[in-house]
N, CA, C and O atoms as a GROMACS GRO file, in nm:
protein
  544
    1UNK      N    1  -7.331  12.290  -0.715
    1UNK     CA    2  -7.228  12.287  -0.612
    1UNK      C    3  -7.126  12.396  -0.644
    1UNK      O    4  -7.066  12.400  -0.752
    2UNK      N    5  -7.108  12.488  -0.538
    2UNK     CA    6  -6.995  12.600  -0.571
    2UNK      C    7  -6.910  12.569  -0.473
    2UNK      O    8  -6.937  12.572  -0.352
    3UNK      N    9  -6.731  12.519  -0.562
    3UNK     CA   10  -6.694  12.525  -0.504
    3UNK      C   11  -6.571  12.648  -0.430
    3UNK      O   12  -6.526  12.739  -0.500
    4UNK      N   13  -6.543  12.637  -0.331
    4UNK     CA   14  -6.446  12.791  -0.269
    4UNK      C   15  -6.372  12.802  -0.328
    4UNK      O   16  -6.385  12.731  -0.427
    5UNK      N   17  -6.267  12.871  -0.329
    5UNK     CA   18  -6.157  12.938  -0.419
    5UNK      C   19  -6.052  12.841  -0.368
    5UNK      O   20  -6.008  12.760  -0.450
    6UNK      N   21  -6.017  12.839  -0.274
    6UNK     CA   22  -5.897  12.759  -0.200
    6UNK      C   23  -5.878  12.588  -0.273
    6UNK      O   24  -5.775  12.529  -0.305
    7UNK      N   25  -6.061  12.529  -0.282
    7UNK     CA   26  -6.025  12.403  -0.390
    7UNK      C   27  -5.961  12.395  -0.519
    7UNK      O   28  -5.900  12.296  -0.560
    8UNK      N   29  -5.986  12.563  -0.616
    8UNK     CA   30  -5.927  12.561  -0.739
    8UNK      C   31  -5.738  12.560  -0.682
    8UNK      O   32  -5.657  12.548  -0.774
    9UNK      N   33  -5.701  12.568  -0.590
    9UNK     CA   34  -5.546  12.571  -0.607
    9UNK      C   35  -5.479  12.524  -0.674
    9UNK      O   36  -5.413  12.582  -0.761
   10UNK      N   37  -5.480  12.302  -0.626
   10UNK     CA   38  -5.465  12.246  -0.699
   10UNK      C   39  -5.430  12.222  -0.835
   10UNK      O   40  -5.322  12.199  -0.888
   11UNK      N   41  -5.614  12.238  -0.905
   11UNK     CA   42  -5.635  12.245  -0.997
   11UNK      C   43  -5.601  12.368  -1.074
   11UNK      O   44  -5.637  12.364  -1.192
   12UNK      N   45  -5.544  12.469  -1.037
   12UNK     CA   46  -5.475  12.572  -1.126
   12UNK      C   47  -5.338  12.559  -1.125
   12UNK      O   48  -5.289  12.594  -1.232
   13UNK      N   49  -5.257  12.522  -1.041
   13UNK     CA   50  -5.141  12.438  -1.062
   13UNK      C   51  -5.119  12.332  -1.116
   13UNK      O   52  -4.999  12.310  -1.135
   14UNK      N   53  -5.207  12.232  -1.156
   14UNK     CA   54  -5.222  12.112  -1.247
   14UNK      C   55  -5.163  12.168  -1.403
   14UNK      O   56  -5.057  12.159  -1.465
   15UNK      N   57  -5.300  12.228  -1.424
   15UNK     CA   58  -5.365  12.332  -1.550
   15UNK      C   59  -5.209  12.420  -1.604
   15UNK      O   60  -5.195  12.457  -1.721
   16UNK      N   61  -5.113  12.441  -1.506
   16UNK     CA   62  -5.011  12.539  -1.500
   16UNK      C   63  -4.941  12.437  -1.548
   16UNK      O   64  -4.899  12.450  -1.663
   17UNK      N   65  -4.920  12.345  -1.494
   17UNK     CA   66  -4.746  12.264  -1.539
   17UNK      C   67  -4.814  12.229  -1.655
   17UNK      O   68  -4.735  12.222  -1.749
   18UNK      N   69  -4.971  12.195  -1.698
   18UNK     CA   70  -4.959  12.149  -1.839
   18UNK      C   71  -4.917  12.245  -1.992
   18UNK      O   72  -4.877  12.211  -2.104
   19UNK      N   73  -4.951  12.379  -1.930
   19UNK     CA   74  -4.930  12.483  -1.982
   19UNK      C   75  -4.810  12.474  -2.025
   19UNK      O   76  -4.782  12.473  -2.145
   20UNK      N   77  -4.718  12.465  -1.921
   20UNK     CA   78  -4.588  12.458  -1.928
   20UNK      C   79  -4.556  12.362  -2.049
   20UNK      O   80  -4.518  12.386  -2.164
   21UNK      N   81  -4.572  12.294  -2.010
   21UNK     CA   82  -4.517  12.128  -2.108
   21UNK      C   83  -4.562  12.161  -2.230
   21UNK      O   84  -4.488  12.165  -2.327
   22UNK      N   85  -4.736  12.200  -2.236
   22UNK     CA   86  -4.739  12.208  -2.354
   22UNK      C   87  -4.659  12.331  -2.462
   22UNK      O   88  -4.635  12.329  -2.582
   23UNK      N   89  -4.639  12.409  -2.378
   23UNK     CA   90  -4.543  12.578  -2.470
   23UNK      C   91  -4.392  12.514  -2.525
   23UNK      O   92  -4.330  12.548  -2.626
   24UNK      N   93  -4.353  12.405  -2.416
   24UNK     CA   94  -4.209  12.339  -2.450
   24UNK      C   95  -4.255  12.234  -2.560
   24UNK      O   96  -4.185  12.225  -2.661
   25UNK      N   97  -4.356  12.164  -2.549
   25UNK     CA   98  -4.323  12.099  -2.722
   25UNK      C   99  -4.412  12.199  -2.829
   25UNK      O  100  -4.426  12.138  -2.935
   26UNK      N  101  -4.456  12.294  -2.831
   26UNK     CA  102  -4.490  12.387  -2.953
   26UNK      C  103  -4.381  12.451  -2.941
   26UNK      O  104  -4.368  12.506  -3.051
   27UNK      N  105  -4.296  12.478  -2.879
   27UNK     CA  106  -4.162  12.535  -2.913
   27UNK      C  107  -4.069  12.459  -2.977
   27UNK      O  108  -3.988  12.516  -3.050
   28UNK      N  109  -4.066  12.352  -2.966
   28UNK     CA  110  -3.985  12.237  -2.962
   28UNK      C  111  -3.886  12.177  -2.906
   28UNK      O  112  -3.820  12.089  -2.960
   29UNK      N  113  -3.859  12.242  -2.740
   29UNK     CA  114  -3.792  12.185  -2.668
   29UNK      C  115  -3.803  12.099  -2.602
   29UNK      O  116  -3.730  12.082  -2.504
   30UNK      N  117  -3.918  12.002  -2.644
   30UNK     CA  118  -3.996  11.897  -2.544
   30UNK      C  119  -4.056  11.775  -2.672
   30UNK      O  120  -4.141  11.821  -2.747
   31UNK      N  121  -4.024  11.662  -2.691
   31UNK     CA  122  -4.077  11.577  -2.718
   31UNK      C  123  -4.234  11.510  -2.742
   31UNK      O  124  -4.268  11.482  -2.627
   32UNK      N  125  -4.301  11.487  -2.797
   32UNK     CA  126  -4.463  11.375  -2.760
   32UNK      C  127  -4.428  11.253  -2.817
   32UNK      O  128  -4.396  11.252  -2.936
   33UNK      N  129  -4.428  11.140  -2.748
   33UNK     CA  130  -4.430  11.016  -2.872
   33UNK      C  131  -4.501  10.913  -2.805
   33UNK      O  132  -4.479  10.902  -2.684
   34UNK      N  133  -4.602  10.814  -2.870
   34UNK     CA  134  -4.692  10.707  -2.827
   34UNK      C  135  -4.631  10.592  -2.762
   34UNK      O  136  -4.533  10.560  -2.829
   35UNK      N  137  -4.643  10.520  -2.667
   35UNK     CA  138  -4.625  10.404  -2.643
   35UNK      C  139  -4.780  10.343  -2.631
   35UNK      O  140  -4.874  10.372  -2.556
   36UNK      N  141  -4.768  10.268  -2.714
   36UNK     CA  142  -4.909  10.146  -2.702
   36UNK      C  143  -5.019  10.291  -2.732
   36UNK      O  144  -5.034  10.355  -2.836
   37UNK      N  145  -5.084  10.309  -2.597
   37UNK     CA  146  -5.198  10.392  -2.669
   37UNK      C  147  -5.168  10.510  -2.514
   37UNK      O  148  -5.248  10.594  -2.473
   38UNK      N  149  -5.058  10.485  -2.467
   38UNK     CA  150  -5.027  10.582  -2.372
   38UNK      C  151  -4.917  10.759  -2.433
   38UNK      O  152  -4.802  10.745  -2.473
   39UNK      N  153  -4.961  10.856  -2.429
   39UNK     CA  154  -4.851  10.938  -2.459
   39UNK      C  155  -4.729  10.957  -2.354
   39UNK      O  156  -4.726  10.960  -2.231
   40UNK      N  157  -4.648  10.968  -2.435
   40UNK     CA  158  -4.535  10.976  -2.385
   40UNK      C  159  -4.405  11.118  -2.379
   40UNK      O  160  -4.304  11.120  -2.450
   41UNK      N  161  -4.436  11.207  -2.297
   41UNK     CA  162  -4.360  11.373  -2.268
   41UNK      C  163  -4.186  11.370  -2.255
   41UNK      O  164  -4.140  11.327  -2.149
   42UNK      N  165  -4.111  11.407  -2.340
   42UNK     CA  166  -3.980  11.400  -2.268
   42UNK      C  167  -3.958  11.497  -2.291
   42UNK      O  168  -4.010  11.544  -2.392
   43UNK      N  169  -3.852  11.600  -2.194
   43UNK     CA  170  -3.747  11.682  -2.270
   43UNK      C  171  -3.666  11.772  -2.146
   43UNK      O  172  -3.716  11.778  -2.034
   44UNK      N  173  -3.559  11.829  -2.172
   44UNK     CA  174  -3.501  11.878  -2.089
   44UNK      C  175  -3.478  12.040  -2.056
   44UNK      O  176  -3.394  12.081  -1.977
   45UNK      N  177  -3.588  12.143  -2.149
   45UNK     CA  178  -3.574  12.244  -2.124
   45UNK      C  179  -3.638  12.302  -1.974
   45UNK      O  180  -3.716  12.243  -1.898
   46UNK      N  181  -3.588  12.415  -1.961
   46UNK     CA  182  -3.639  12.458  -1.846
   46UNK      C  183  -3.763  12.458  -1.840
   46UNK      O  184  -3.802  12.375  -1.757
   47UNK      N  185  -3.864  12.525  -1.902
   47UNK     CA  186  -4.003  12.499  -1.916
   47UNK      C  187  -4.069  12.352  -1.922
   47UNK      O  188  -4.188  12.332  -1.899
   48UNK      N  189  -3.979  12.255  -1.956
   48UNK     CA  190  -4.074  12.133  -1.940
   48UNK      C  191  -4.045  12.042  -1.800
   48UNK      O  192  -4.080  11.932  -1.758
   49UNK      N  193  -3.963  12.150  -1.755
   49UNK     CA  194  -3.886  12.100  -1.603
   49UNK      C  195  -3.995  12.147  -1.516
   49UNK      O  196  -4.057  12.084  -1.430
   50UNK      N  197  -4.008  12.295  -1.561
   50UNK     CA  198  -4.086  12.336  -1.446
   50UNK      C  199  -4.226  12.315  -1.453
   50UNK      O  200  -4.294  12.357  -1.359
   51UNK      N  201  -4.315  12.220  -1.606
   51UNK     CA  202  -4.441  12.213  -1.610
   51UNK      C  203  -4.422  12.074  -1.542
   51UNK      O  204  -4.534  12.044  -1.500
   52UNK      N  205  -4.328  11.969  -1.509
   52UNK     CA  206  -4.312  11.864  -1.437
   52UNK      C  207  -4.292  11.877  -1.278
   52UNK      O  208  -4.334  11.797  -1.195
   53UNK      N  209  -4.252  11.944  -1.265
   53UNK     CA  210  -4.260  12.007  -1.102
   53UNK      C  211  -4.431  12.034  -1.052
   53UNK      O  212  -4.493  11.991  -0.955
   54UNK      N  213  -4.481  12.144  -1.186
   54UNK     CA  214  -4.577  12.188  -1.076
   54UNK      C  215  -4.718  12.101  -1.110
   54UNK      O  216  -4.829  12.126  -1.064
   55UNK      N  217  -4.688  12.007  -1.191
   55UNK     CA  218  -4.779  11.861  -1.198
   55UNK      C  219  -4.775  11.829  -1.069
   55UNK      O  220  -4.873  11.834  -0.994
   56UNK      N  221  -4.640  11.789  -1.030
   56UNK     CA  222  -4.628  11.680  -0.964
   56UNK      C  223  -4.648  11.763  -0.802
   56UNK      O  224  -4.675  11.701  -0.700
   57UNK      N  225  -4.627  11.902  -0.808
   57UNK     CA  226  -4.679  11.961  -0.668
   57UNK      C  227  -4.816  12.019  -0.666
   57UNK      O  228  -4.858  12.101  -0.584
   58UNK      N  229  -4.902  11.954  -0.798
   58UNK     CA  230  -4.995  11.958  -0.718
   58UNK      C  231  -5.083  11.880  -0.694
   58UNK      O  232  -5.198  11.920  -0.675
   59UNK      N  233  -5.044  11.724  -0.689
   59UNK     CA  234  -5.053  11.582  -0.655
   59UNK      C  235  -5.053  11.634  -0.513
   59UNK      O  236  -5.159  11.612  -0.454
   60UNK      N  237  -4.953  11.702  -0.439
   60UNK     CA  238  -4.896  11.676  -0.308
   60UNK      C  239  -5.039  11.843  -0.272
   60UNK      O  240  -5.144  11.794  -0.230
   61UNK      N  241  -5.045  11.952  -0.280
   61UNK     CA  242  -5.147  12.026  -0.240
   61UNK      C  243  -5.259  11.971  -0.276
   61UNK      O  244  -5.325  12.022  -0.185
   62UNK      N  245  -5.334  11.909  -0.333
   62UNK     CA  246  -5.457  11.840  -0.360
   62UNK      C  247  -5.433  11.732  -0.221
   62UNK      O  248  -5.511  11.723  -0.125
   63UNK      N  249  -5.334  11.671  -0.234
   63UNK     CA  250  -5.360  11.562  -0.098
   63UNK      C  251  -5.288  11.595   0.033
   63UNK      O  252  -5.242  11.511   0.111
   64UNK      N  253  -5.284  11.727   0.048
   64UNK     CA  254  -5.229  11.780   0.207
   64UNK      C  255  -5.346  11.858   0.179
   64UNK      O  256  -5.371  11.894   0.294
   65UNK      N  257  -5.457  11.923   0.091
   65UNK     CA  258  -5.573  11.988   0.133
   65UNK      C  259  -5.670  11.873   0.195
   65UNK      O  260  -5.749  11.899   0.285
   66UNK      N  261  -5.656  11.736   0.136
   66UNK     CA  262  -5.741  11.657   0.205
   66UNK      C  263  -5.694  11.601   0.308
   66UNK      O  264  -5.783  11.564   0.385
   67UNK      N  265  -5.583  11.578   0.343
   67UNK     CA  266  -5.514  11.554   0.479
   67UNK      C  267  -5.580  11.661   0.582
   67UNK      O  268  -5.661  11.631   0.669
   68UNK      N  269  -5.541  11.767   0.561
   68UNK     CA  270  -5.609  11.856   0.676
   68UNK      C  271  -5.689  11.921   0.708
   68UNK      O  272  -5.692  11.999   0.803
   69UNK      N  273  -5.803  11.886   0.591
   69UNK     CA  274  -5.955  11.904   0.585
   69UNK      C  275  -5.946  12.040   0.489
   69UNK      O  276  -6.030  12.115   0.539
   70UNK      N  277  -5.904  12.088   0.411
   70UNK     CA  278  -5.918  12.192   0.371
   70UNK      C  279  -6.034  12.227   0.258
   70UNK      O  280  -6.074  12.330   0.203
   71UNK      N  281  -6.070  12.072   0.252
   71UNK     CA  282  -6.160  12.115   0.131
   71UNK      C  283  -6.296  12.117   0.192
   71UNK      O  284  -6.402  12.140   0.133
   72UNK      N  285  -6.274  12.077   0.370
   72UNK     CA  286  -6.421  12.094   0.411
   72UNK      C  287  -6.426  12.199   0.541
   72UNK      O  288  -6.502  12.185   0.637
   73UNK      N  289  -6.352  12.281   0.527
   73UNK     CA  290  -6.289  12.445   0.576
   73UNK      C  291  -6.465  12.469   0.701
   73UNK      O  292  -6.488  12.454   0.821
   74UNK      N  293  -6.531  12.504   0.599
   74UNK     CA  294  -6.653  12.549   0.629
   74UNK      C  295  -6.801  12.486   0.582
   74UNK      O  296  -6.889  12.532   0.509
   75UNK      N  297  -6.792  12.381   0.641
   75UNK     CA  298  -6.850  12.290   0.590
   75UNK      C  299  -6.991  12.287   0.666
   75UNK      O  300  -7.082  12.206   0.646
   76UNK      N  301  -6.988  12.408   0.768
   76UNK     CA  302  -7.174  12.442   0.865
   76UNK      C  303  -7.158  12.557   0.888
   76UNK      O  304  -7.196  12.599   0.997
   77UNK      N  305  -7.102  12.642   0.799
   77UNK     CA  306  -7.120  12.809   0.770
   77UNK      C  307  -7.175  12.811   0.616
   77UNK      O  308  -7.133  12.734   0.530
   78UNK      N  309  -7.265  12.900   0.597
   78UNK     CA  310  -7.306  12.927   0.461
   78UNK      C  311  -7.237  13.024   0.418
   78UNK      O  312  -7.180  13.090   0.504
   79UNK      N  313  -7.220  13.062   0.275
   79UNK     CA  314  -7.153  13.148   0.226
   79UNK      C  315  -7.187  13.312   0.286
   79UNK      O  316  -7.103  13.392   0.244
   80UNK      N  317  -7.270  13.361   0.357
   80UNK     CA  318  -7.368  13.472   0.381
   80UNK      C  319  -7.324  13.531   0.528
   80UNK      O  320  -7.362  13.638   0.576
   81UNK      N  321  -7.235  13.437   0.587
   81UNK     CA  322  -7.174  13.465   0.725
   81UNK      C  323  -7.269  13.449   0.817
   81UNK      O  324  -7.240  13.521   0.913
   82UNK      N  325  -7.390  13.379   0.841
   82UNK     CA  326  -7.483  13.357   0.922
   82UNK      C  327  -7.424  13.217   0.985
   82UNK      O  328  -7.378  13.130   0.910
   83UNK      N  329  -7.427  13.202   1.124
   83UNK     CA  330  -7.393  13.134   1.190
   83UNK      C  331  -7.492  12.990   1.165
   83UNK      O  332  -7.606  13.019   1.201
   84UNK      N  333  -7.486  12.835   1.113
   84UNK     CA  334  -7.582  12.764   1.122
   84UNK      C  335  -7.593  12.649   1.204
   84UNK      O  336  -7.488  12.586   1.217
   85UNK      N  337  -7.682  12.609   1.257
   85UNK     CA  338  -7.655  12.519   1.343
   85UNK      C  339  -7.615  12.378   1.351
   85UNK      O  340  -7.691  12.316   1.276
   86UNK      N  341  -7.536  12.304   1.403
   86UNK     CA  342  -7.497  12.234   1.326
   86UNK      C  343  -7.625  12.076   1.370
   86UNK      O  344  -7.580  11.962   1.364
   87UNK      N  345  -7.754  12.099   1.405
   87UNK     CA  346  -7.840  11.994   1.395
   87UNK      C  347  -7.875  11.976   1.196
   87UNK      O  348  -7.891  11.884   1.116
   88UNK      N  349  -7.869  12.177   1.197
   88UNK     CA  350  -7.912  12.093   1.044
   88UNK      C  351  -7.834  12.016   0.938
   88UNK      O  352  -7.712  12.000   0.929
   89UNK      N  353  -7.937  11.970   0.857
   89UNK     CA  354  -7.889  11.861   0.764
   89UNK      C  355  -7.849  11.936   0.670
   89UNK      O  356  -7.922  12.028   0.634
   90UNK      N  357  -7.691  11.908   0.594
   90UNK     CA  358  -7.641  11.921   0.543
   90UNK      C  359  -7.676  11.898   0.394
   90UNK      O  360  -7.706  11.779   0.386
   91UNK      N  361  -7.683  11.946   0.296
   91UNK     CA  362  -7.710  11.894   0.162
   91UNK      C  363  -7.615  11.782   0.126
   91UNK      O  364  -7.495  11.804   0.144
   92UNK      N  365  -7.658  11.640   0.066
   92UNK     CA  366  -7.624  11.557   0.023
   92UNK      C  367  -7.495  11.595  -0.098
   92UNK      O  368  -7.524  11.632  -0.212
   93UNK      N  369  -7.369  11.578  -0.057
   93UNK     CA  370  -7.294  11.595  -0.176
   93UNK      C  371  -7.313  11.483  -0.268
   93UNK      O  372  -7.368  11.379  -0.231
   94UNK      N  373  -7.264  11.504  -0.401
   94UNK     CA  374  -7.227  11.412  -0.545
   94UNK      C  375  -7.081  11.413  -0.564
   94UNK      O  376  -7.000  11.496  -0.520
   95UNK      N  377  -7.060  11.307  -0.638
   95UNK     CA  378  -6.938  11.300  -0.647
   95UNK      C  379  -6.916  11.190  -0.766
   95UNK      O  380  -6.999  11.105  -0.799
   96UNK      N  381  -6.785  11.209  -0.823
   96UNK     CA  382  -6.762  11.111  -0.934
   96UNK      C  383  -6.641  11.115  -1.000
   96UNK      O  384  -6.548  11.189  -0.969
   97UNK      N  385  -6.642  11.049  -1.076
   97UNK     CA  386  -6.473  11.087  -1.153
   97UNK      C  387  -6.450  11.006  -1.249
   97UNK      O  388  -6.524  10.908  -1.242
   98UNK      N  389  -6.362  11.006  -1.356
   98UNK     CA  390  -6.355  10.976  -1.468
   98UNK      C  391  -6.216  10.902  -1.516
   98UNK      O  392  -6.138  10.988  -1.557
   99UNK      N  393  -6.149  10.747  -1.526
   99UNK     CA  394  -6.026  10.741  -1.518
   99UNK      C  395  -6.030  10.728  -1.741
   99UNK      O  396  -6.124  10.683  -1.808
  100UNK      N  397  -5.957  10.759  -1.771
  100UNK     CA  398  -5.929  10.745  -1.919
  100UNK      C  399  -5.806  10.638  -1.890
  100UNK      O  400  -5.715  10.652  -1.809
  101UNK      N  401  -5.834  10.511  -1.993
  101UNK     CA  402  -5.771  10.380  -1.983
  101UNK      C  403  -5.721  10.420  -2.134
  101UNK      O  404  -5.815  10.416  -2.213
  102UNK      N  405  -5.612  10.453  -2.186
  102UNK     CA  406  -5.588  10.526  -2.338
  102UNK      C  407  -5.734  10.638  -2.369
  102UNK      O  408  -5.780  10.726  -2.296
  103UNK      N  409  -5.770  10.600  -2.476
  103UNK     CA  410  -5.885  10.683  -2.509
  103UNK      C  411  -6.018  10.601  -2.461
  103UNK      O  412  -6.119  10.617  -2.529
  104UNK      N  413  -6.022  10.534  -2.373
  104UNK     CA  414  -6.189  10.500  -2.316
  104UNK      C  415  -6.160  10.533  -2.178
  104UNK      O  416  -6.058  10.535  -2.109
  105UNK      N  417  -6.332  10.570  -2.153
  105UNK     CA  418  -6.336  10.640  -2.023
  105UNK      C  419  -6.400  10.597  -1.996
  105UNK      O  420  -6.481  10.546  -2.074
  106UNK      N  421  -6.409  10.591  -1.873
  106UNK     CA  422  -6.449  10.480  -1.736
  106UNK      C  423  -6.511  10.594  -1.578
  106UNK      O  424  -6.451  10.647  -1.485
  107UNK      N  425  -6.625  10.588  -1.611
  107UNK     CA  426  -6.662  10.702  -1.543
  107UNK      C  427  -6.749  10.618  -1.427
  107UNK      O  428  -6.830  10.528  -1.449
  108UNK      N  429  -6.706  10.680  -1.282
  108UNK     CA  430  -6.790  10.640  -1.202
  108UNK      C  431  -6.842  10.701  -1.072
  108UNK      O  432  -6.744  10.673  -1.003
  109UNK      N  433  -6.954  10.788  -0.959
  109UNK     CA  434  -7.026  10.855  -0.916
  109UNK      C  435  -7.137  10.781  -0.832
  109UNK      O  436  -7.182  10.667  -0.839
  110UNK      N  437  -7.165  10.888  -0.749
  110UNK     CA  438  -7.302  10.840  -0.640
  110UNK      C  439  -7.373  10.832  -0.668
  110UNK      O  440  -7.437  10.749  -0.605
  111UNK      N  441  -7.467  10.911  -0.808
  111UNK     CA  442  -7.537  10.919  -0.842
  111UNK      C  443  -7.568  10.919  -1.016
  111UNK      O  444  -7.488  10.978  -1.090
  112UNK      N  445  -7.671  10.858  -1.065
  112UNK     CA  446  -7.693  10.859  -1.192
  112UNK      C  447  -7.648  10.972  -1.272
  112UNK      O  448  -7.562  10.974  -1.360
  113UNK      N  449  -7.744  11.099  -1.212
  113UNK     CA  450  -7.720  11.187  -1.236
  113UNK      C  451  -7.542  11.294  -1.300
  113UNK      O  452  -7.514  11.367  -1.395
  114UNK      N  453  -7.477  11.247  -1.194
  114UNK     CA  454  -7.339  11.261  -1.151
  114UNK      C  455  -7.265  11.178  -1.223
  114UNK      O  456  -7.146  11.205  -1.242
  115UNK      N  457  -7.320  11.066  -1.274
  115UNK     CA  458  -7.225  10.976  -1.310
  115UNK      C  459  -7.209  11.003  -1.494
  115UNK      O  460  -7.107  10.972  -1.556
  116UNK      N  461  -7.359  11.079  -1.572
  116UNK     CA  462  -7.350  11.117  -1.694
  116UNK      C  463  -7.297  11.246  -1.705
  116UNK      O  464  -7.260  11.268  -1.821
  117UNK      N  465  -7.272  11.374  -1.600
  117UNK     CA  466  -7.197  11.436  -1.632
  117UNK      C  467  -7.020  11.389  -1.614
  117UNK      O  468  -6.939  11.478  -1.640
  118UNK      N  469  -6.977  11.282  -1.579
  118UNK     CA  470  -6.867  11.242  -1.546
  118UNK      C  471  -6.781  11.188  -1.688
  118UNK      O  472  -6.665  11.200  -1.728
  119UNK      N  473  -6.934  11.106  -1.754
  119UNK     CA  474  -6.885  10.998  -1.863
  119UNK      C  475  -6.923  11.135  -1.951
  119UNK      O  476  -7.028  11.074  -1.930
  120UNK      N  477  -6.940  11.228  -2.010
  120UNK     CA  478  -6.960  11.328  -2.081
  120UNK      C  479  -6.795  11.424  -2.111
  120UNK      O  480  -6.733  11.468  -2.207
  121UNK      N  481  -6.781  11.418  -1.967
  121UNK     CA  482  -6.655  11.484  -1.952
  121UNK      C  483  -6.546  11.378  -1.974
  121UNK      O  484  -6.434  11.422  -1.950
  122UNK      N  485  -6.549  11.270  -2.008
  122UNK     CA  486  -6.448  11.177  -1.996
  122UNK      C  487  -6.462  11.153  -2.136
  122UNK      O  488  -6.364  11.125  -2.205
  123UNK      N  489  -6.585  11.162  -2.184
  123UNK     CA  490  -6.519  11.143  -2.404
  123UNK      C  491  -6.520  11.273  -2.455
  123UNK      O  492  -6.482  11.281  -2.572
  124UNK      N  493  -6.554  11.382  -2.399
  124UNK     CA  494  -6.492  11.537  -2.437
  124UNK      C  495  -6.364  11.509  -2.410
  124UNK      O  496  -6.294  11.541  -2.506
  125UNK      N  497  -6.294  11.456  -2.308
  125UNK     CA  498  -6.176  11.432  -2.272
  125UNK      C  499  -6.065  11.369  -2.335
  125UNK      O  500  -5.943  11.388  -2.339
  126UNK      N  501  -6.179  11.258  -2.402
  126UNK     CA  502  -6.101  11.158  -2.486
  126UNK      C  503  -6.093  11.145  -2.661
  126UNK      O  504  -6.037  11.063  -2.735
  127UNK      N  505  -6.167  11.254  -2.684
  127UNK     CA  506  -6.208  11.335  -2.812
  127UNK      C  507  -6.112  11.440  -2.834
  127UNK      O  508  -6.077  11.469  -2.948
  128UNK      N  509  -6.061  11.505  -2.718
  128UNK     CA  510  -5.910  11.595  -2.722
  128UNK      C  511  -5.826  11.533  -2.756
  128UNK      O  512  -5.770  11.546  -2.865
  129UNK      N  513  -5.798  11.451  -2.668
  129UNK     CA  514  -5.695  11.369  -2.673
  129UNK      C  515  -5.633  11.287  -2.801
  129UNK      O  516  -5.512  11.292  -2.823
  130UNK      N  517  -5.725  11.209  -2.888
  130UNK     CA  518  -5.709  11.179  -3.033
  130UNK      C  519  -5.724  11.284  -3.123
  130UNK      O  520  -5.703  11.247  -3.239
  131UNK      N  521  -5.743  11.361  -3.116
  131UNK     CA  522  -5.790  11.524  -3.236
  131UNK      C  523  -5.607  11.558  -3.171
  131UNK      O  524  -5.516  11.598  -3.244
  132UNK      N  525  -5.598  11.537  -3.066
  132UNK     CA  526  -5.419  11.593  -3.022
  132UNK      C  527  -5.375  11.520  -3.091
  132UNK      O  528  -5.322  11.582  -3.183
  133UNK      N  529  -5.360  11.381  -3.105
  133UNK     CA  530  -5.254  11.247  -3.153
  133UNK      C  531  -5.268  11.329  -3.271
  133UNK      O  532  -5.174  11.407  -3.285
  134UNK      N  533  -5.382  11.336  -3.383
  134UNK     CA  534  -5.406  11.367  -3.522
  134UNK      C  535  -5.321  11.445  -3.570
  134UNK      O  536  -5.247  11.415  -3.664
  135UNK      N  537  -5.321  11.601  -3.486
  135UNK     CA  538  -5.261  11.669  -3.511
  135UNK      C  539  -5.118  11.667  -3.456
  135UNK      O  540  -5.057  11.769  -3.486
  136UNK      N  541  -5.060  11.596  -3.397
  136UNK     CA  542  -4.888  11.596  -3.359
  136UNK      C  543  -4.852  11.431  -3.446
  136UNK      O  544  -4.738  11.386  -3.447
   0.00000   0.00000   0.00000
């Protein structure tokens, strides 16, 4: 599945505020500390202001791209600019996703297939995440 450029938005603004946050506590203007088995971010420099902003805007472009269909733009044009018709059948999408409950992951998908690259990515995920605790 390839997806268009316009879906990475989001997700490069996600990727951005974490950037952010993370440069403010290796600097040390930003806090990490555990509650229970949740981490916990504080701090008040500008950089951990603005990696909290563009978290949280891109909660809101991830769900105004699906509000107004953006992630299915061209969804009976092929990449090649050939006009297709829209009797034909569409390839079956996959889909899945991964929630981390502290460090266990809870992976779930349409398909078998889909659902082991999900739980793969969710203890790579959760294998960062404690190798992070270790080291802070």
């Amino acid at each position: 599945m390839r997806l268009r450029p316009i879906i990475w938005a989001p997700i490069a603004v996600f990727v951005s505020g974490l950037a952010c946050i993370a440069a403010a506590v290796a600097e040390g203007e930003a806090d990490v500390s555990l509650f229970l088995i949740f981490p916990v971010f504080s701090g008040s420099s500008w950089l951990f202001i603005l990696g909290t902003l563009l978290i949280v805007l891109s909660f809101f472009v991830g769900f105004a791209m699906i509000a107004f269909g953006g992630t299915e733009a061209d969804r009976f044009q092929p990449a090649n600019g050939e006009a297709r018709s829209p009797t034909a059948t569409p390839k079956k999408m996959a889909y899945g996703g991964v929630v981390l409950v502290g460090p266990i992951p809870i992976a779930f998908a349409s398909s078998k297939k889909m659902a082991l690259f999900v739980l793969i990515v969710g203890i790579v995920m959760a294998i960062v995440f404690l190798g992070a605790l270790l080291f802070l």
